[in-house]
MIVOFI-743816 format. One record per residue: y, x, z of N, C-alpha, C, O in turn; residue number from 0. Coordinates in steps of 0.1 Angstrom, whole numbers, plus 5000, padded with zeros to 4 digits. Example, Ala and Ser with C-alpha at 12.3 -4.5 7.8 and 13.67 -1.06 7.14 Angstrom:
BEGIN
NODE / nyy / nxx / nzz / cayy / caxx / cazz / cyy / cxx / czz / oyy / oxx / ozz / num
NODE / 4943 / 5132 / 5078 / 4955 / 5123 / 5078 / 4967 / 5132 / 5078 / 4967 / 5142 / 5085 / 0
NODE / 4978 / 5128 / 5071 / 4989 / 5137 / 5071 / 5000 / 5129 / 5079 / 5011 / 5134 / 5080 / 1
END
This chain:
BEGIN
NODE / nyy / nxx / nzz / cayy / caxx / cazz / cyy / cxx / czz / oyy / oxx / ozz / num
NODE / 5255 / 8795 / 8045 / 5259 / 8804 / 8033 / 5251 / 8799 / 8021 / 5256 / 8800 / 8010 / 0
NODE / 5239 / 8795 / 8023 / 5232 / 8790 / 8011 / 5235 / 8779 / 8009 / 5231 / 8776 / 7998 / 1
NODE / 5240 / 8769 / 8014 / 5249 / 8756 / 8009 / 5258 / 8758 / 7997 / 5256 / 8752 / 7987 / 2
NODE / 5269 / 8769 / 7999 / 5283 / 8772 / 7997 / 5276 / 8783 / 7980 / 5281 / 8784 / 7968 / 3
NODE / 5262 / 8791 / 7988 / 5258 / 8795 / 7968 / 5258 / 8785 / 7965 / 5268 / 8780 / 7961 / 4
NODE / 5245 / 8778 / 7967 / 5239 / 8767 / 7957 / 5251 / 8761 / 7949 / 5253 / 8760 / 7937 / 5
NODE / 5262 / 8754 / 7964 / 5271 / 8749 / 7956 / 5281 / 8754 / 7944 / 5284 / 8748 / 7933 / 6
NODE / 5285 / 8767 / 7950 / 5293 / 8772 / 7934 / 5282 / 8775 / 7922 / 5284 / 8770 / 7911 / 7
NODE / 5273 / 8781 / 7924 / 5261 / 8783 / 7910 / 5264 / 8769 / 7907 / 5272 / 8768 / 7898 / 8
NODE / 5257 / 8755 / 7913 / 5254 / 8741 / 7903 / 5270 / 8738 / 7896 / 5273 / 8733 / 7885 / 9
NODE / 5278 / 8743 / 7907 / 5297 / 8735 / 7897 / 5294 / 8744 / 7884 / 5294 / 8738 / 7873 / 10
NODE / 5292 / 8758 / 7883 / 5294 / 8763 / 7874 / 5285 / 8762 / 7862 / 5289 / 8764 / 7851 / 11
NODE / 5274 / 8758 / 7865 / 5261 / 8758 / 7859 / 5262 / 8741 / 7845 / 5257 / 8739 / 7834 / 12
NODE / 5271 / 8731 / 7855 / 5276 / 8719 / 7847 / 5289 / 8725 / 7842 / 5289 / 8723 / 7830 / 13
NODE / 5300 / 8731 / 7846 / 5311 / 8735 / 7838 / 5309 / 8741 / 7824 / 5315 / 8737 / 7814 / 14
NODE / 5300 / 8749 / 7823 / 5295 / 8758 / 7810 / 5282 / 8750 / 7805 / 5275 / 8758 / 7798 / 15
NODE / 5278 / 8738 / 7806 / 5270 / 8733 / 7798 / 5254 / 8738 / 7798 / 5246 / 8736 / 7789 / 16
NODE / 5252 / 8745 / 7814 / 5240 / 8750 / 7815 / 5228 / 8740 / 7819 / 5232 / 8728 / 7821 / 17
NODE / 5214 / 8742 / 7819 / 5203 / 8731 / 7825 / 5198 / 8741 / 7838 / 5195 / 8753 / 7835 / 18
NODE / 5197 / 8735 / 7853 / 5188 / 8738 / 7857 / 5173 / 8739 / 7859 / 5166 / 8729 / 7862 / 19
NODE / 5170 / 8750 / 7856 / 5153 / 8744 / 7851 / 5148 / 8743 / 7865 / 5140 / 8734 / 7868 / 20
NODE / 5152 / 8752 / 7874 / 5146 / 8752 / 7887 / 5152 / 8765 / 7893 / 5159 / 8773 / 7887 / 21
NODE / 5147 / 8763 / 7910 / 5151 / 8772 / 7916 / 5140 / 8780 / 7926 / 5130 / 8775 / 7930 / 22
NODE / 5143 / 8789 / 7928 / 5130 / 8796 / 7936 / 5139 / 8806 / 7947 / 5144 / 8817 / 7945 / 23
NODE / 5139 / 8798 / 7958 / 5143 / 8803 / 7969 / 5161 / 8806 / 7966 / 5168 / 8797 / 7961 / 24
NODE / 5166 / 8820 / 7969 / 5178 / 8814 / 7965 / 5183 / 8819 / 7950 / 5194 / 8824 / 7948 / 25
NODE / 5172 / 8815 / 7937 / 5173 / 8823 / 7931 / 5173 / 8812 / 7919 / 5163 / 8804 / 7920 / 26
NODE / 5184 / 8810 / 7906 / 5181 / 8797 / 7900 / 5176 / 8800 / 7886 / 5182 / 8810 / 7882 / 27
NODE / 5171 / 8798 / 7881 / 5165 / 8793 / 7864 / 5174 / 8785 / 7859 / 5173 / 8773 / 7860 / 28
NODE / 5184 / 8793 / 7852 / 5192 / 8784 / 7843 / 5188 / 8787 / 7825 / 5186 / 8798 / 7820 / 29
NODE / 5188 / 8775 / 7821 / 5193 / 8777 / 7804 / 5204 / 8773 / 7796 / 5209 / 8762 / 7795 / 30
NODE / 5206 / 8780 / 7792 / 5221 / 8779 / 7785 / 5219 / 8774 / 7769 / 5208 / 8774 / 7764 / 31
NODE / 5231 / 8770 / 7762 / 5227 / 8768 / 7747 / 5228 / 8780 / 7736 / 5223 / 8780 / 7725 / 32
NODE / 5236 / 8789 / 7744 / 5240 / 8804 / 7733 / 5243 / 8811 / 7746 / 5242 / 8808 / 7758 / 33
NODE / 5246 / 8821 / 7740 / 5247 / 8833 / 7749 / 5262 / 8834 / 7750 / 5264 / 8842 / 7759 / 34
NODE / 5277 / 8828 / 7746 / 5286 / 8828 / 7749 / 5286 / 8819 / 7763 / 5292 / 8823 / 7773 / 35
NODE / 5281 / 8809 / 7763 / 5286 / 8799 / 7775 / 5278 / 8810 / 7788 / 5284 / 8815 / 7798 / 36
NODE / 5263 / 8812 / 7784 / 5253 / 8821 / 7795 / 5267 / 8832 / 7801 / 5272 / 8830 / 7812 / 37
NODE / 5270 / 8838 / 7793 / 5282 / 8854 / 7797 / 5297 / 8845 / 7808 / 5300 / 8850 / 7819 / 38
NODE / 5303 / 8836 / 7804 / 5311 / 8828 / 7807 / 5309 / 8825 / 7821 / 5317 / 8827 / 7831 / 39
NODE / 5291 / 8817 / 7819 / 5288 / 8814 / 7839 / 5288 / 8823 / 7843 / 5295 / 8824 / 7853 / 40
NODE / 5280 / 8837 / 7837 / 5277 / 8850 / 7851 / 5293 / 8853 / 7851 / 5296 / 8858 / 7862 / 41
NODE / 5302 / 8852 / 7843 / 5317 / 8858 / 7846 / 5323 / 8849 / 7859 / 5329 / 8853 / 7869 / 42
NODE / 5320 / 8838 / 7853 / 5330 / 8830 / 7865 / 5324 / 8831 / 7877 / 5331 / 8833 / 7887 / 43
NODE / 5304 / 8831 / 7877 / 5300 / 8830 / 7888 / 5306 / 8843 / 7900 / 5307 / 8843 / 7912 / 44
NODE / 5309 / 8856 / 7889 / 5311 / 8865 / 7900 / 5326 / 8862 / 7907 / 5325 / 8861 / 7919 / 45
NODE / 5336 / 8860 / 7903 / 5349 / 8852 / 7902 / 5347 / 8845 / 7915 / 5347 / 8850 / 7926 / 46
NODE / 5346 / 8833 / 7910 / 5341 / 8825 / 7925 / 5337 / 8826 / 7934 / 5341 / 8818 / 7943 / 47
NODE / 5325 / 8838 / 7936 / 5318 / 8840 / 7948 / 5328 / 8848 / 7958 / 5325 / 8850 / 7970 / 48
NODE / 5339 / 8852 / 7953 / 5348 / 8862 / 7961 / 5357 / 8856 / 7967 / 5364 / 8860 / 7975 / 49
NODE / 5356 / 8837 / 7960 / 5371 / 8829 / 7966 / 5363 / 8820 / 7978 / 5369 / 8814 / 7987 / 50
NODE / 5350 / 8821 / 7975 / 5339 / 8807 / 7984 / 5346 / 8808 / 7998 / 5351 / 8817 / 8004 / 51
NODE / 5345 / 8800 / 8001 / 5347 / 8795 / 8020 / 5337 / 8800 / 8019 / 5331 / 8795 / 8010 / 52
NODE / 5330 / 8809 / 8024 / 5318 / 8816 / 8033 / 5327 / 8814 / 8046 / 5339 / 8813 / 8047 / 53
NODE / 5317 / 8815 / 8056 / 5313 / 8813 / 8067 / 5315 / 8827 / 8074 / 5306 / 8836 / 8073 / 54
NODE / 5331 / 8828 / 8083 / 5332 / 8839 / 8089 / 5319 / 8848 / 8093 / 5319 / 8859 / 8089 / 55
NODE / 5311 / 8844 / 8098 / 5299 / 8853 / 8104 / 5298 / 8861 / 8096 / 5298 / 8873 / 8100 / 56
NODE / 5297 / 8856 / 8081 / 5291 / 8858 / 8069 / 5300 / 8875 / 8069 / 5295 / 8887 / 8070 / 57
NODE / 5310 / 8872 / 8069 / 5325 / 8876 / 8061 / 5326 / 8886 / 8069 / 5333 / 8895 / 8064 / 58
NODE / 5317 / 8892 / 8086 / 5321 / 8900 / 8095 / 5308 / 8911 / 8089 / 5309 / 8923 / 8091 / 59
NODE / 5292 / 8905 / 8081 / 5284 / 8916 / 8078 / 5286 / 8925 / 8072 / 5298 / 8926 / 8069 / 60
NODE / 5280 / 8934 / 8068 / 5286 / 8947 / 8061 / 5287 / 8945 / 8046 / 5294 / 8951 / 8038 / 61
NODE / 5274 / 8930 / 8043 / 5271 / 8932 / 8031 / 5282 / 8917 / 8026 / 5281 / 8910 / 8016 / 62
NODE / 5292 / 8917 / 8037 / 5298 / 8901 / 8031 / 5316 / 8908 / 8035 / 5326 / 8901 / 8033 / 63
NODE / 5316 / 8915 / 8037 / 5330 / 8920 / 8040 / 5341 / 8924 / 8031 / 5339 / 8936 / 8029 / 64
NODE / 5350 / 8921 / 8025 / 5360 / 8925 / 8017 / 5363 / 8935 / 8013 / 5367 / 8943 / 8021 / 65
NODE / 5361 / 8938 / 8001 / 5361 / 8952 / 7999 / 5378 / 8954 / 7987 / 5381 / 8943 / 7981 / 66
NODE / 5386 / 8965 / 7984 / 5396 / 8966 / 7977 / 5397 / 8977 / 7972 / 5397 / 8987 / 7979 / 67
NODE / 5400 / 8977 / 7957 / 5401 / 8991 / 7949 / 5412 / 8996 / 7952 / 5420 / 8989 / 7957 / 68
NODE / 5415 / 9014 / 7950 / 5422 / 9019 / 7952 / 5439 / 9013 / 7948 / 5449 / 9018 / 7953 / 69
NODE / 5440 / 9004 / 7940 / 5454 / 8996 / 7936 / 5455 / 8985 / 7947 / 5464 / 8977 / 7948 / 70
NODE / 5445 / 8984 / 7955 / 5448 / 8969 / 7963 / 5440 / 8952 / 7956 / 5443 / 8940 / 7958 / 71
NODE / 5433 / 8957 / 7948 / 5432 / 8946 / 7942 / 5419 / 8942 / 7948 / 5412 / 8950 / 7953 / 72
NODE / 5414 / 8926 / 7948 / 5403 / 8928 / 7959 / 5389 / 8928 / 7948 / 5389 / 8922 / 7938 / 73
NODE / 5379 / 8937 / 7952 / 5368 / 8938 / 7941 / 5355 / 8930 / 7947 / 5347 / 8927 / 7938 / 74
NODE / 5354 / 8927 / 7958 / 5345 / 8920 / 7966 / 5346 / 8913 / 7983 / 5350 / 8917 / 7994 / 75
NODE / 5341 / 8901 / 7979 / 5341 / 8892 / 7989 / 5329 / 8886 / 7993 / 5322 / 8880 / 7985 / 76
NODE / 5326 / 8886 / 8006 / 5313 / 8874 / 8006 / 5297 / 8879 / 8000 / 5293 / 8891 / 7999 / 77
NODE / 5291 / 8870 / 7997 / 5278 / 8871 / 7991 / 5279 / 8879 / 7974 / 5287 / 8876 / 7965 / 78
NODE / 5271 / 8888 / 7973 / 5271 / 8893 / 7958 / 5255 / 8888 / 7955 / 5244 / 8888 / 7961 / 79
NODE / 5259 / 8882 / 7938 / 5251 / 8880 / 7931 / 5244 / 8882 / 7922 / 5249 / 8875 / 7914 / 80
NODE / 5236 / 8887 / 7918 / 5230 / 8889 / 7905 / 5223 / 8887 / 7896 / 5212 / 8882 / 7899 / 81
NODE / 5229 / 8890 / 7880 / 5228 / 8879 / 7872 / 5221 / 8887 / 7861 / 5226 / 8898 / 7858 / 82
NODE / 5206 / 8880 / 7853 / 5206 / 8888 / 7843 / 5203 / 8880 / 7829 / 5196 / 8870 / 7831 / 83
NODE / 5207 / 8883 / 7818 / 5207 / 8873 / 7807 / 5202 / 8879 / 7796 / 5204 / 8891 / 7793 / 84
NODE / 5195 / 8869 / 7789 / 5188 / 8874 / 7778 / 5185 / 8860 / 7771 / 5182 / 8850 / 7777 / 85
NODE / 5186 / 8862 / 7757 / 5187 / 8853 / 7745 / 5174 / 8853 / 7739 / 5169 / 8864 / 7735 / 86
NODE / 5167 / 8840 / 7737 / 5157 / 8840 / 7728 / 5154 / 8828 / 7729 / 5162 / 8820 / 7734 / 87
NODE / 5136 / 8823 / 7723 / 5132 / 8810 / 7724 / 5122 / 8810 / 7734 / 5116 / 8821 / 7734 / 88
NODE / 5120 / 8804 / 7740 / 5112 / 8794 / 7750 / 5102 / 8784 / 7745 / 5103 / 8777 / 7735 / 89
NODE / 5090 / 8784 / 7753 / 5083 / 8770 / 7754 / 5088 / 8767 / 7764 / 5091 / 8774 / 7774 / 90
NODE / 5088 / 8750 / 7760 / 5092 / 8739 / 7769 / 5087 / 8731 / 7775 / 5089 / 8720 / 7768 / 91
NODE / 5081 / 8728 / 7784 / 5072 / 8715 / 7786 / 5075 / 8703 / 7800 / 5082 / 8706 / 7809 / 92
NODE / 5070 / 8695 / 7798 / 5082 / 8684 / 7805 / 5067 / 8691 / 7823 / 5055 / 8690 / 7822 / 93
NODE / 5074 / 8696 / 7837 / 5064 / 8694 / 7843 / 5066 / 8675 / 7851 / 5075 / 8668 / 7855 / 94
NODE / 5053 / 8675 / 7850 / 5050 / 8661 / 7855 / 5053 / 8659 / 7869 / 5049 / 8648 / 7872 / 95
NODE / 5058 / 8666 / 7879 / 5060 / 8666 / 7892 / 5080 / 8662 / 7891 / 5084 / 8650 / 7891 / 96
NODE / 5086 / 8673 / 7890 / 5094 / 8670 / 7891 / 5101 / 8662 / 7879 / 5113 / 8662 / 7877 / 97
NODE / 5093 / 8657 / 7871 / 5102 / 8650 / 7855 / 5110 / 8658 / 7850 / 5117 / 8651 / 7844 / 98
NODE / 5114 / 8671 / 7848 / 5122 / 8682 / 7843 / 5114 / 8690 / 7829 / 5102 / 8691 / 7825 / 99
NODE / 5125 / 8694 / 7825 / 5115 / 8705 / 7813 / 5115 / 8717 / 7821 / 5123 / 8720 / 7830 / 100
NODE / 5105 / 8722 / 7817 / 5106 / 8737 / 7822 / 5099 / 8746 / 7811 / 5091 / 8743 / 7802 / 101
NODE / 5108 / 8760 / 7815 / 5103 / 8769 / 7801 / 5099 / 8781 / 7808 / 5103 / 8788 / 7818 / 102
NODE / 5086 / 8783 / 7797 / 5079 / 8792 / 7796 / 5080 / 8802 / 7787 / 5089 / 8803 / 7779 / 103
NODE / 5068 / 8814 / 7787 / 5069 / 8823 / 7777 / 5071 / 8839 / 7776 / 5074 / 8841 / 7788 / 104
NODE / 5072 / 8848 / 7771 / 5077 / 8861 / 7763 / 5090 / 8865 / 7769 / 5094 / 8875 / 7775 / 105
NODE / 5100 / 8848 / 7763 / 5115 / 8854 / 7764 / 5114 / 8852 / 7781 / 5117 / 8862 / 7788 / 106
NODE / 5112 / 8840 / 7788 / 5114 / 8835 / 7805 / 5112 / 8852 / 7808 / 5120 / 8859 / 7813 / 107
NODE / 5096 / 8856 / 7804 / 5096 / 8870 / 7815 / 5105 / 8881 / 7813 / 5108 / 8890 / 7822 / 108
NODE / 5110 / 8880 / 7799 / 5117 / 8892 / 7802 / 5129 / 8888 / 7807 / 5133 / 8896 / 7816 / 109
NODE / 5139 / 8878 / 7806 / 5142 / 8872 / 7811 / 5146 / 8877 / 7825 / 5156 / 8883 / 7828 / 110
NODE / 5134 / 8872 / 7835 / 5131 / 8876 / 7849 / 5129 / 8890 / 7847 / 5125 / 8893 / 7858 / 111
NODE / 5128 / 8900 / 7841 / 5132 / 8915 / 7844 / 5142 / 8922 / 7842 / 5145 / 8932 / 7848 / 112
NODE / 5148 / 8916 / 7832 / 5162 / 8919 / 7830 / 5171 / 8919 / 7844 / 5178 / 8928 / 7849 / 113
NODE / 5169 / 8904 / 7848 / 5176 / 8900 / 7864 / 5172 / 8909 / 7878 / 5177 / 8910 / 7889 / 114
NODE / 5163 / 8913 / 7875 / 5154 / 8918 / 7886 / 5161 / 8933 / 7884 / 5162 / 8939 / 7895 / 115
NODE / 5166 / 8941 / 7872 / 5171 / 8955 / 7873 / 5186 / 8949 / 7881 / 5191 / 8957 / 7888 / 116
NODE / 5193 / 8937 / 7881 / 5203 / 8938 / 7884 / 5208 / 8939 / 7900 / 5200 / 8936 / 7909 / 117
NODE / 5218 / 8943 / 7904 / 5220 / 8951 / 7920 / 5232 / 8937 / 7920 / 5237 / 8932 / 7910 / 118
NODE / 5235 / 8933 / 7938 / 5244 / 8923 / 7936 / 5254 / 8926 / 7933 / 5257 / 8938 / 7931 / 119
NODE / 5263 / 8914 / 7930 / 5276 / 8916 / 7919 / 5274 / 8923 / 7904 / 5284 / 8929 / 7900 / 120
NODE / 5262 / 8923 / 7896 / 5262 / 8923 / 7882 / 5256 / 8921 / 7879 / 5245 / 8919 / 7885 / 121
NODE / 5260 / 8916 / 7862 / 5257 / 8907 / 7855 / 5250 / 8919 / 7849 / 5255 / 8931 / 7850 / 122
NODE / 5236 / 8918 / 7841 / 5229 / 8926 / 7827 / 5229 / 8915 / 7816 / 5227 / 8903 / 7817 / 123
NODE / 5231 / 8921 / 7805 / 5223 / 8911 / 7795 / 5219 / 8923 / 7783 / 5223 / 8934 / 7778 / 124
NODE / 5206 / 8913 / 7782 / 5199 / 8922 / 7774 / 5201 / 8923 / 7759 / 5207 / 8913 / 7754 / 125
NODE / 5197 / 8933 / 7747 / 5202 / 8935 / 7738 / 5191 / 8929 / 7728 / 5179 / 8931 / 7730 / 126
NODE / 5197 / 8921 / 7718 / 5192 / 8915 / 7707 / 5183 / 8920 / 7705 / 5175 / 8917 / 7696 / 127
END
């Protein structure tokens, strides 16, 4: 199942023009260039995750089972994700291990709190 995230997050992550700064378990550090392309990935990322080949097993847990609104329409599938977004500036600095930039700072933490109020399957973003 963590193949099948990793893999839709990175397609989507290159489709919208995002950078991975890094990942921490199953959890990624992306930077975006604006906040329209950032809104775009968490849209498609939820999108996607409901069409993924997950892995029957997956598909029989409670927390991976298909779920459908009262019209029939389907509102969840599979693994739920959560996404939280917030706009600002960063320090950058190249780390010397893995040759990457990585960003630091004010905006990264809040950042990581914003994501952290989020429950799977939603997106937050924080206000200007």
């Amino acid at each position: 199942a963590l193949e099948v995230h990793n893999g839709v997050v990175r397609q989507l992550i290159y489709r919208h023009g995002g950078y991975e700064v890094k990942t921490i378990g199953d959890s990624f550090f992306v930077a975006f260039p604006d906040v329209p392309s950032a809104v775009r990935f968490a849209l498609q990322l939820q999108l996607e995750m409901m069409t993924a080949e997950w892995p029957e097993s997956l598909l029989r847990l409670p927390d991976g089972l298909m779920e459908l609104g009262p019209s029939g329409k389907l509102l969840w599938r599979g693994l739920r994700v959560r996404v939280g977004i917030h706009f600002g500036v960063a320090k950058v600095e190249m780390d010397h291990d893995t040759l990457k930039a990585d960003y630091f700072g004010p905006t990264v933490n809040f950042a990581a709190r914003v994501e952290s109020k989020a429950l799977g399957g939603q997106i937050l973003v924080s206000q200007p």
